[in-house]
Structure formats: structure tokens, C-alpha cells
VOBA-1610 file (N, C-alpha, C; in pm, whole numbers, padded with zeros to 5 digits, always signed):
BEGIN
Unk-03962+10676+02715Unk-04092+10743+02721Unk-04133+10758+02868Unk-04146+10885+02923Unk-04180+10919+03053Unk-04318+10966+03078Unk-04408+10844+03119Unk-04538+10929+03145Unk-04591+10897+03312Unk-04764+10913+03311Unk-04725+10936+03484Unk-04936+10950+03437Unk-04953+10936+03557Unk-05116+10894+03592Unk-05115+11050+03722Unk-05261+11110+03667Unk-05336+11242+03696Unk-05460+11239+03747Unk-05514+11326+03841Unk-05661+11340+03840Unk-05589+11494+03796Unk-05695+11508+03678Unk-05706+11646+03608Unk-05802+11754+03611Unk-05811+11816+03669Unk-05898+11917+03663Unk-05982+11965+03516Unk-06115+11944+03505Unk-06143+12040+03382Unk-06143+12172+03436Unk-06102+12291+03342Unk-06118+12434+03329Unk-06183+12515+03282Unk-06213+12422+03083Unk-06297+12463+03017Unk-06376+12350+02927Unk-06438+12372+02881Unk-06555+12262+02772Unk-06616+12337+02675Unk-06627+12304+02540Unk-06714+12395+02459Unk-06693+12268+02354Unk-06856+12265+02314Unk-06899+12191+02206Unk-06871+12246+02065Unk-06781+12241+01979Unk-06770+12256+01861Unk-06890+12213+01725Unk-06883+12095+01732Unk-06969+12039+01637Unk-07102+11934+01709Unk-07178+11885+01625Unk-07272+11783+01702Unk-07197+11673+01800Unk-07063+11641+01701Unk-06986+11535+01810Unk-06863+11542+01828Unk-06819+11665+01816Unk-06700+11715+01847Unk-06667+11792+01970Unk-06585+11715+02078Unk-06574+11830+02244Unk-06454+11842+02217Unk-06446+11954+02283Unk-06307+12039+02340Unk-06282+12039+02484Unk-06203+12030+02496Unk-06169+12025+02678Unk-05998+12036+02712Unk-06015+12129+02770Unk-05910+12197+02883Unk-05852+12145+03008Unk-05777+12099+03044Unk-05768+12026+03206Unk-05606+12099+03215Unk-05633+12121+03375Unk-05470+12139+03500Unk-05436+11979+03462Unk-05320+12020+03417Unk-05223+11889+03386Unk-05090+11881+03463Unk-05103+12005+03528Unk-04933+12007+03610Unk-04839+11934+03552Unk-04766+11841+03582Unk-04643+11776+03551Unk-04601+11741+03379Unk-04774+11647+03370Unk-04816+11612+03274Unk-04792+11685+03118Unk-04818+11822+03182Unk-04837+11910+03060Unk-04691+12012+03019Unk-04603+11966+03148Unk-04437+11990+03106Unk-04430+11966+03038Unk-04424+11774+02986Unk-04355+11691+02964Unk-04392+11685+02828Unk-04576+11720+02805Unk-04600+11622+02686Unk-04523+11734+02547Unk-04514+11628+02442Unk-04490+11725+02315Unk-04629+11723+02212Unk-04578+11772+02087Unk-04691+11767+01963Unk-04673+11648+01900Unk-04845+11563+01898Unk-04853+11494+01863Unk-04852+11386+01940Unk-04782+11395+02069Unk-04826+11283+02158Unk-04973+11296+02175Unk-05038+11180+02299Unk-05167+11134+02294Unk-05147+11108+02474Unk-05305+11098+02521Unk-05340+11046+02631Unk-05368+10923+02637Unk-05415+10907+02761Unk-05519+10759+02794Unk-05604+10842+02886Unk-05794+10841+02885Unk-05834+10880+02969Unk-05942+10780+03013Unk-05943+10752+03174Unk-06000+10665+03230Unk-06156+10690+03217Unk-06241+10571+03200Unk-06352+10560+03214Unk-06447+10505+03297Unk-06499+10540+03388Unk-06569+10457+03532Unk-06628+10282+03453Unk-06580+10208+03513Unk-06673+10120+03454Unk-06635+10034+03296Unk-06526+10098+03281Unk-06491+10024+03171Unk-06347+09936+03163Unk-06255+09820+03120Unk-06178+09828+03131Unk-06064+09880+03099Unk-06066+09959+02942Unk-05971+10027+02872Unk-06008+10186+02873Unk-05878+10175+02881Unk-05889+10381+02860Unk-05893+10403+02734Unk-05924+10564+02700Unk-06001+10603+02590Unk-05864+10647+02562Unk-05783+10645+02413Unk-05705+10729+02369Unk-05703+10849+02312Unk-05640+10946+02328Unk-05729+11092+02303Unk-05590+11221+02255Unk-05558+11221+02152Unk-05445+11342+02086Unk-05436+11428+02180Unk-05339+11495+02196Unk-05280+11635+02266Unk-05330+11743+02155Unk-05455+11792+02209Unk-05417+11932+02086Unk-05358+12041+02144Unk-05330+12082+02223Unk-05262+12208+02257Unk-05222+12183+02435Unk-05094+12272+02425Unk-04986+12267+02535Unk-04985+12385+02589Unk-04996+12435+02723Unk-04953+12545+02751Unk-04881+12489+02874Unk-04741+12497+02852Unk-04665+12441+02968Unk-04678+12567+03087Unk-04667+12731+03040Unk-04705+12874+03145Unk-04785+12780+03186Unk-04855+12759+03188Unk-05021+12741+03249Unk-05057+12578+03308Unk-04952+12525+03257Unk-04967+12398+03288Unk-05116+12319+03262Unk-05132+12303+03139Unk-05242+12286+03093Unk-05288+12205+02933Unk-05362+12098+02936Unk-05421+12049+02815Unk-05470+12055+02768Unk-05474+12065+02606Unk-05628+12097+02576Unk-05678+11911+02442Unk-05774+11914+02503Unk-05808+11793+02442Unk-05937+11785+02355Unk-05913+11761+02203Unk-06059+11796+02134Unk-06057+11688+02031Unk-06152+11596+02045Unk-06200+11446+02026Unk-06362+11419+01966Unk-06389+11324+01903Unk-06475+11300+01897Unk-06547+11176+01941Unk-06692+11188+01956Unk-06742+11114+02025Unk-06765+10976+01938Unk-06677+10838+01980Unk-06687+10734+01905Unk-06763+10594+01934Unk-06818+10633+02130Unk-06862+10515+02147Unk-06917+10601+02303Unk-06935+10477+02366Unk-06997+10510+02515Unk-06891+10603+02608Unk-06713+10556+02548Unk-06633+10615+02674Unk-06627+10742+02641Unk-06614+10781+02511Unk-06580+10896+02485Unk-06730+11003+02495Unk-06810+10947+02505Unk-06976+11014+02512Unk-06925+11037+02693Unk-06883+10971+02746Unk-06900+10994+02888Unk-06793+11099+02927Unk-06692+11107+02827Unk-06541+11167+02866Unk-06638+11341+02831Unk-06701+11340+02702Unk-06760+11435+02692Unk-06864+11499+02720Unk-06886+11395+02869Unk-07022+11441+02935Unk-06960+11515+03084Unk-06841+11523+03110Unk-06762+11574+03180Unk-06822+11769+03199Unk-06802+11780+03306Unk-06820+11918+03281Unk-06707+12023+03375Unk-06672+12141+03375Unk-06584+12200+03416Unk-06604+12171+03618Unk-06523+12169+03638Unk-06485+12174+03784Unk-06464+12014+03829Unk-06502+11903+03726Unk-06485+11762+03770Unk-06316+11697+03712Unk-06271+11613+03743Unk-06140+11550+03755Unk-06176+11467+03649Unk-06066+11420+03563Unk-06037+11325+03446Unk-05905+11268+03502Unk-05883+11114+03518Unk-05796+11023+03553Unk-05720+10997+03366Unk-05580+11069+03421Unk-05529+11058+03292Unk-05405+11005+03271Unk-05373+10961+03180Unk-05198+10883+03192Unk-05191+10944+03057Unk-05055+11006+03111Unk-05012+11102+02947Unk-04846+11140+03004Unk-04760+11165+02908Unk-04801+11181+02757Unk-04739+11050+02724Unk-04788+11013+02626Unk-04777+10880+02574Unk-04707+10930+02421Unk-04660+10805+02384Unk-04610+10790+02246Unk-04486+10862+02210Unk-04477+10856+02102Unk-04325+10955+02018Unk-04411+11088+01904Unk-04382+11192+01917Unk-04470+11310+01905Unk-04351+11385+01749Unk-04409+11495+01679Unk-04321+11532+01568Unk-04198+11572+01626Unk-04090+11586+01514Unk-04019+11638+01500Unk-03951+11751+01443Unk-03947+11877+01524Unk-04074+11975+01450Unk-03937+12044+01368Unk-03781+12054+01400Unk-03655+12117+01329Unk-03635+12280+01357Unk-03611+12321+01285Unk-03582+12489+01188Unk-03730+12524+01159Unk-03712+12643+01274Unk-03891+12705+01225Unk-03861+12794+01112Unk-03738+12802+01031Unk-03761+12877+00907Unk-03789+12820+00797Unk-03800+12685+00832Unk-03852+12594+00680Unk-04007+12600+00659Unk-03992+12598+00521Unk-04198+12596+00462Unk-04245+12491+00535Unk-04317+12456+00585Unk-04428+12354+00644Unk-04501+12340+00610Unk-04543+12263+00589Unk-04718+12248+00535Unk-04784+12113+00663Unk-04886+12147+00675Unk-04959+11974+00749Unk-05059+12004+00694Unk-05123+11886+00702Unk-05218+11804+00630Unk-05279+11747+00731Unk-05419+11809+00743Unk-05547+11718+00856Unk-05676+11668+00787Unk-05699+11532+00835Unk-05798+11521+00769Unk-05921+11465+00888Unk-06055+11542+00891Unk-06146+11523+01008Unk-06085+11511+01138Unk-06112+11406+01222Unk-06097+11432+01378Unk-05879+11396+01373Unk-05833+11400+01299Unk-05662+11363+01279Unk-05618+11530+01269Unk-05707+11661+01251Unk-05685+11819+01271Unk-05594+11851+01389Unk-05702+11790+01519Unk-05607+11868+01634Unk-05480+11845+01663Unk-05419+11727+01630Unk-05335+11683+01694Unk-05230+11796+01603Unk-05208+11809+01494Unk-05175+11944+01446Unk-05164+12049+01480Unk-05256+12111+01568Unk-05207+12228+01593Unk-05136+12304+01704Unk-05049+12222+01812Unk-04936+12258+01905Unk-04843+12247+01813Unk-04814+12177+01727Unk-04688+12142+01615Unk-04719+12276+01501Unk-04815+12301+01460Unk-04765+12391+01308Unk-04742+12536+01501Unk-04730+12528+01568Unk-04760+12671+01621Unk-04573+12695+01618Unk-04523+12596+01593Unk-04368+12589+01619Unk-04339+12717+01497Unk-04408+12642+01387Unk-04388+12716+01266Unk-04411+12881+01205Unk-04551+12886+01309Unk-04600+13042+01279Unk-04642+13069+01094Unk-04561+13183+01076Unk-04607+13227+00920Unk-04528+13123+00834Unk-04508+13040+00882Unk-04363+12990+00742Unk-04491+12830+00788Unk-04563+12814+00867Unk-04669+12699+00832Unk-04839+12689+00753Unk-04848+12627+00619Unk-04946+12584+00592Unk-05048+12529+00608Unk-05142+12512+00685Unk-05210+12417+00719Unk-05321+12365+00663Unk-05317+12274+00587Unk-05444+12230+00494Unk-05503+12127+00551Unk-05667+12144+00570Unk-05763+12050+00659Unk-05858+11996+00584Unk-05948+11875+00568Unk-06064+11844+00487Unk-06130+11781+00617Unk-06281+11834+00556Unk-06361+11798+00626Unk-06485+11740+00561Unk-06607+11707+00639Unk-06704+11649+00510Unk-06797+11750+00431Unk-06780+11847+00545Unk-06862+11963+00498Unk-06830+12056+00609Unk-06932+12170+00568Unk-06873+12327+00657Unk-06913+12296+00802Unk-07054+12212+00826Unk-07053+12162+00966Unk-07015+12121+01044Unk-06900+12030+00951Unk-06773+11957+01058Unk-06616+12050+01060Unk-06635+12170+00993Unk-06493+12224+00995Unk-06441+12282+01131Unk-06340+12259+01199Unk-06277+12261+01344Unk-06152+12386+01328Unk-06133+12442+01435Unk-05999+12497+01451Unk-05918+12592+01342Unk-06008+12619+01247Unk-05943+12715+01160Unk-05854+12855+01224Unk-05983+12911+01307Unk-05936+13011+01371Unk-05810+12996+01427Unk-05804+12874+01519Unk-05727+12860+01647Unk-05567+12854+01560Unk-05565+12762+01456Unk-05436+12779+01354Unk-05422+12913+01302Unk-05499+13004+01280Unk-05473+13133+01248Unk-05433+13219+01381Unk-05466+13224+01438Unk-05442+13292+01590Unk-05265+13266+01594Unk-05194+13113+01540Unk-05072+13109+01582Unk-04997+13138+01455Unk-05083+13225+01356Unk-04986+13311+01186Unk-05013+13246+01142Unk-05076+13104+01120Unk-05078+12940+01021Unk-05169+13029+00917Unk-05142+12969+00821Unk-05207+13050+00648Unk-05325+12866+00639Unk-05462+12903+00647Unk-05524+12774+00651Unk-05604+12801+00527Unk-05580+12646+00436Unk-05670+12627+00353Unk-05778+12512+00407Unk-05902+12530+00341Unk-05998+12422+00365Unk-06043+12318+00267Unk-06030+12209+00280Unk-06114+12117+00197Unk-06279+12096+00238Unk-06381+12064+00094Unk-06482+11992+00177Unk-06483+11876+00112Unk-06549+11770+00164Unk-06605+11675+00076Unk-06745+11763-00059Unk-06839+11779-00006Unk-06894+11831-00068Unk-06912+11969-00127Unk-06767+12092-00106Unk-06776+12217-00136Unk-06891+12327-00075Unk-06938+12270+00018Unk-07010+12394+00117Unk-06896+12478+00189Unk-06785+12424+00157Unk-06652+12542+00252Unk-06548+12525+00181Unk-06493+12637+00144Unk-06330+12610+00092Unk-06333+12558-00049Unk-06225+12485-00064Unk-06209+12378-00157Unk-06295+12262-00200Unk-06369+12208-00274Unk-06432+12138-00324Unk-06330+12023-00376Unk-06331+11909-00279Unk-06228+11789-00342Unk-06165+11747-00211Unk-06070+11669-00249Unk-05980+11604-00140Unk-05875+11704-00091Unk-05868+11715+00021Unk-05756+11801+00069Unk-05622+11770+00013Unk-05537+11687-00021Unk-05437+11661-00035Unk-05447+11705-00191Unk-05519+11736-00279Unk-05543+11803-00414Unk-05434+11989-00349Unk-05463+11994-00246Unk-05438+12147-00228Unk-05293+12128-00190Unk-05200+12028-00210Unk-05078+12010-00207Unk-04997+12058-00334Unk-05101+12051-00478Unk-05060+12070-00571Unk-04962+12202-00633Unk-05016+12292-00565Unk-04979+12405-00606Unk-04897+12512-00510Unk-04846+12406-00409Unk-04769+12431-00306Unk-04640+12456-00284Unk-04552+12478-00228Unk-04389+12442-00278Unk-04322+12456-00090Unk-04296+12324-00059Unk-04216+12302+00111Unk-04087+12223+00091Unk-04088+12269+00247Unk-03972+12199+00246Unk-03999+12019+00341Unk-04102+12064+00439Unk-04136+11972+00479Unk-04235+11894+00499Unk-04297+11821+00511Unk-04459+11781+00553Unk-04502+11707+00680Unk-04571+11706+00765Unk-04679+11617+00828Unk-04813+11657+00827Unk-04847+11517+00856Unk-05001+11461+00879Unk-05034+11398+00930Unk-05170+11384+00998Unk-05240+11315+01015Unk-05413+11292+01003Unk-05383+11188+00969Unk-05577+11134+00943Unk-05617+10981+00933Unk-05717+11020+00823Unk-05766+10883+00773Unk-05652+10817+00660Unk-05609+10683+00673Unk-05543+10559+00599Unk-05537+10604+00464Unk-05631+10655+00371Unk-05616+10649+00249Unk-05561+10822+00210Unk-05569+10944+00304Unk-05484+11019+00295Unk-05348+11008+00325Unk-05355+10973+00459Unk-05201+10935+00470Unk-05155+10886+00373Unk-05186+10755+00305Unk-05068+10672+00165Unk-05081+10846+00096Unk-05175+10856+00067Unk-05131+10982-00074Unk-05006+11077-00006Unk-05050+11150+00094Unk-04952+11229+00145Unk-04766+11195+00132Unk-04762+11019+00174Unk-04651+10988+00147Unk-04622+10964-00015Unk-04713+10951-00073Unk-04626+10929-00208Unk-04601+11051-00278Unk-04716+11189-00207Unk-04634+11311-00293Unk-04515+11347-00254Unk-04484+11297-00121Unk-04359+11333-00018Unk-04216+11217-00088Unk-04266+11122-00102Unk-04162+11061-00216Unk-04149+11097-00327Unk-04224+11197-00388Unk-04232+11217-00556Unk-04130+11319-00536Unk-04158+11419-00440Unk-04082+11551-00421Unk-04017+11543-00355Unk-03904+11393-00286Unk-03813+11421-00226Unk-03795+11496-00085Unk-03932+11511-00028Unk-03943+11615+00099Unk-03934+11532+00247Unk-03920+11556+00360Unk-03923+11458+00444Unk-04068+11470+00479Unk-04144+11380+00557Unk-04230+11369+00574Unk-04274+11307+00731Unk-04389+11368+00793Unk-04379+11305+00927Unk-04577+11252+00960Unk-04587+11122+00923Unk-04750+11122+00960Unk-04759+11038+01095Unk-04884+11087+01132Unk-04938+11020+01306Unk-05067+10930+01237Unk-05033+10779+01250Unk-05112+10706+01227Unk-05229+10672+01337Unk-05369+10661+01292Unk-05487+10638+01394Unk-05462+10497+01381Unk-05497+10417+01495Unk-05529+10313+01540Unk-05570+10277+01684Unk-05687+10147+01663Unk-05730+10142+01781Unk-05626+10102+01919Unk-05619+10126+02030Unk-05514+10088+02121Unk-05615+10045+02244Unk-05509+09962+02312Unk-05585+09938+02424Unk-05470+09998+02575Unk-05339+09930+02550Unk-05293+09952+02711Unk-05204+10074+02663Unk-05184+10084+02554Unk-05142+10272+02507Unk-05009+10266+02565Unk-04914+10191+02566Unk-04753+10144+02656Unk-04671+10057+02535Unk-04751+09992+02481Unk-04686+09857+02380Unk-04662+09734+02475Unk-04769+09712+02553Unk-04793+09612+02661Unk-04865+09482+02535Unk-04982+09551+02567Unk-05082+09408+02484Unk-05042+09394+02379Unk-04985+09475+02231Unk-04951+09419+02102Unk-05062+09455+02049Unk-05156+09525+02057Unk-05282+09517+01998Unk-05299+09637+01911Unk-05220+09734+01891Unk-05203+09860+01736Unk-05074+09792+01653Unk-05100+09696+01630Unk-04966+09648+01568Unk-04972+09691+01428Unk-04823+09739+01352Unk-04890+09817+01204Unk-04695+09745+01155Unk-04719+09756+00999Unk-04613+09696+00979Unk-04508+09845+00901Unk-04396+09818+00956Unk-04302+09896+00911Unk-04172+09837+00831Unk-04125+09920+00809Unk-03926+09899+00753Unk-03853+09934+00767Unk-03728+09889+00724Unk-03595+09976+00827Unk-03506+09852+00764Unk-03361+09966+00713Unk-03267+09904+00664Unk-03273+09778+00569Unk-03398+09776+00498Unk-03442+09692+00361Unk-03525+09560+00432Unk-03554+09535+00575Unk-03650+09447+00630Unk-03751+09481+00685Unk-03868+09424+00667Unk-04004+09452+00702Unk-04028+09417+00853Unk-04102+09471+00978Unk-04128+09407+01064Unk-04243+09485+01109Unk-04316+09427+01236Unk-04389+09502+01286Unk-04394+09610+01445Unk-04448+09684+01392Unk-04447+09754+01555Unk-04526+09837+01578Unk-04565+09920+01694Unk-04677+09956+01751Unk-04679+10101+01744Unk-04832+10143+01715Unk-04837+10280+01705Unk-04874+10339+01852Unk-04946+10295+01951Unk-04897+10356+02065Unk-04733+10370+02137Unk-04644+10291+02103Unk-04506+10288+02152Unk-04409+10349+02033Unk-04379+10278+01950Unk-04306+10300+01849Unk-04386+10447+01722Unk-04507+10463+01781Unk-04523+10616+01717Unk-04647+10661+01813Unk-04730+10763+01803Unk-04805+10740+01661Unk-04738+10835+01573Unk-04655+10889+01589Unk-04554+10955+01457Unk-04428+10871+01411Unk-04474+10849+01286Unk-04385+10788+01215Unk-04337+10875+01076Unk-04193+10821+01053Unk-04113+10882+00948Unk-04189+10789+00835Unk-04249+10870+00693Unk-04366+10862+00567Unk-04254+10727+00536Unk-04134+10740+00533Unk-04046+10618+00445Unk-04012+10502+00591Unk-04101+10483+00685Unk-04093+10364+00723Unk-04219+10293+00719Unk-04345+10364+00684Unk-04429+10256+00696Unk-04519+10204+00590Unk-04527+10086+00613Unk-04560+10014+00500Unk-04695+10043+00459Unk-04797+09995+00366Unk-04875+10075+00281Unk-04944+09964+00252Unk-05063+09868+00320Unk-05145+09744+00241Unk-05160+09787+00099Unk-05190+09700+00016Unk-05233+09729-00100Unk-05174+09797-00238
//
């Protein structure tokens, strides 16, 4: 894993939702290197841990990041108090990112709330032959539809409460689907479902697990999640050892 520490330029900023930012930064080197589904670390004045923050979009032409997060505490309120023309101290790209194959296979991904962006540099591999199904809690929080359509993606919507789209759980809109492959990412109790329709149907499957991190390297031990491999259980880290993991290595509390 090859990453590397930035002062980043912002370019652009635009508020999506009440607590949803978008942001753009000159990533030069940075933005060669990274793939879909890797993640940052972005520094915070004053604090000791960096904020971890998805790659949503790559433009290596342009040498450029685009980063769209939500606001979860003081660092990330400050990351998104940033405004265009100021520098972001960044260490990227971090982690192990999809594996995206044959852009002629069906695709489908699966996003659920702020686990969307990291999705969409990866279905862009895919174009018309990718699905992209998103849930949100309602039409106020729905993100990036457009931006997946802009790259051919065919997007369905979930809501929690049916003010947009689909009425129900997003992963309901798997039903009537037919791929060859799947990823996701989100919240814990989509992910298990996602993998067990992906075991029912024999499909491969690729999800990016959330967890909190601190040194974002597999230094401290502190995203530790338990996996398997070759019929033994062990543990290992979703900043190092993913945050993309293959659906048939990781284990499932409960």
C-alpha cells in the first residue's frame, strides 16, 4: 500500500444536504495513485486523529479528489467549514479499494446513506451494464443520483419512508434483478443482507465495511473486525486489510 501526506488545495465546495459536504481538492500525486473505494485521512488543527473520509471520485486528467462526507462530530464540522482556495493536510490513498474486472458484466451496487459515494468512481468502470441501488431516509437525504447517471448508471432509489423512489429497504430492490456481480457499501445490517443474497445466488460479491479508525495504516489495531480464510477465523483491520472485503470472508456477529 503506497500512500504519501499533501497540502491540498480546495477547488470546489457545495453543500448537498443539511449535513452532507462535497469537496474537490488538487491532489497531484495523490490522485494518480488512489483507486475506488479507497479512503483518506484528513488532518484536523488541534486534534490528535485524522478524520477518515471515502474517495468519491478520481480524475487522475485533472489530478483531482472529490470528497463527500458527512458531518459526524467537531473534525468533520471543521473539514466542512473549509472553503475553496484553503489547503487540507491529507494522507491518501489508504486501504485496498474494489475490484472492479470485465466492464461487460451486470453490476449492480448497493449504497446505503453516507456508504453512496464511495460507489461512484467504481460503478463509472461499468457505465450502462451498472445498477446502482441507494436508500436513504427520505428524499432530503438523497445524494448523487444525477452524478451516477451522468456516468450511464441506471439508478434506483430507496426511502425509508417513501417520499422518493421505493418505499422499503433498498436491498428489497435486489429482488427483481438478475447480475453477475455485486458491491456495497453501508450500514452493518445491510451489508449481512447483501451477502447472504450474494450467497443464495452464487454471485461474487465485494462490500466496504464502515468502521471507526484512528492511525488509518493498521498501526494502532483499533478497526479490528473478524474474518476467515481457508476454514479459520481471525482478525484483521478494515483500514489495512480492507475497507473492501470479499462478502465470503467476513464474519457476521449474530
Amino acid at each position: 500500500m503506497k500512500y504519501d501526506v499533501m497540502l491540498c488545495k480546495i477547488i470546489a465546495k457545495k453543500q448537498l444536504t443539511a449535513d452532507i459536504f462535497d469537496l474537490t481538492v488538487e491532489a497531484g500525486e495523490l490522485a494518480k495513485a488512489a483507486q475506488p473505494g479507497q479512503f483518506a485521512h484528513l488532518y484536523v488543527p488541534g486534534k490528535t486523529l485524522r478524520r477518515p473520509i471515502s474517495i468519491c471520485e478520481i480524475n487522475r486528467a485533472k489530478e483531482t479528489l472529490r470528497f463527500v462526507f458527512q458531518i459526524r462530530g467537531e473534525g468533520t464540522a471543521w473539514i466542512a467549514g473549509a472553503c475553496p482556495g484553503e489547503t487540507l493536510d491529507i494522507l491518501a490513498p489508504l486501504g485496498n479499494g474494489y475490484s472492479l474486472g470485465n466492464t461487460r458484466q451486470k453490476a449492480v451496487f448497493v449504497g446505503g446513506g453516507i456508504g453512496v459515494p464511495p460507489l461512484l468512481e467504481a460503478a463509472k468502470h461499468f457505465g450502462q451494464n451498472a445498477t446502482v441501488l441507494t436508500g436513504f431516509r427520505n428524499e432530503e437525504s438523497v445524494i448523487l443520483k444525477e452524478d451516477f447517471e451522468k456516468n450511464g448508471n441506471r439508478v434506483l432509489v430507496a426511502t425509508d419512508d417513501g417520499s422518493f423512489g421505493y418505499h422499503g429497504l433498498v436491498t428489497d430492490l435486489l429482488n427483481d434483478l438478475k447480475f453477475d456481480v455485486l458491491f456495497a457499501c453501508g450500514p452493518s445490517p445491510m451489508l449481512k443482507s447483501v451477502c447472504k443474497i450474494a450467497a443464495a445466488r452464487g454471485v461474487p460479491c465485494q462490500i466496504s465495511l464502515e468502521e471507526r479508525m484512528a492511525c488509518g495504516v493498521g498501526a494502532c489495531l483499533g478497526c479490528a473486525c473478524r474474518l476467515k480464510k481457508d476454514g479459520r477465523e481471525f482478525y484483521g483491520h478494515v483500514c489495512k486489510d480492507g475497507p473492501v472485503f470479499d462478502s465470503e470472508t467476513v464474519v457476521w456477529e449474530g
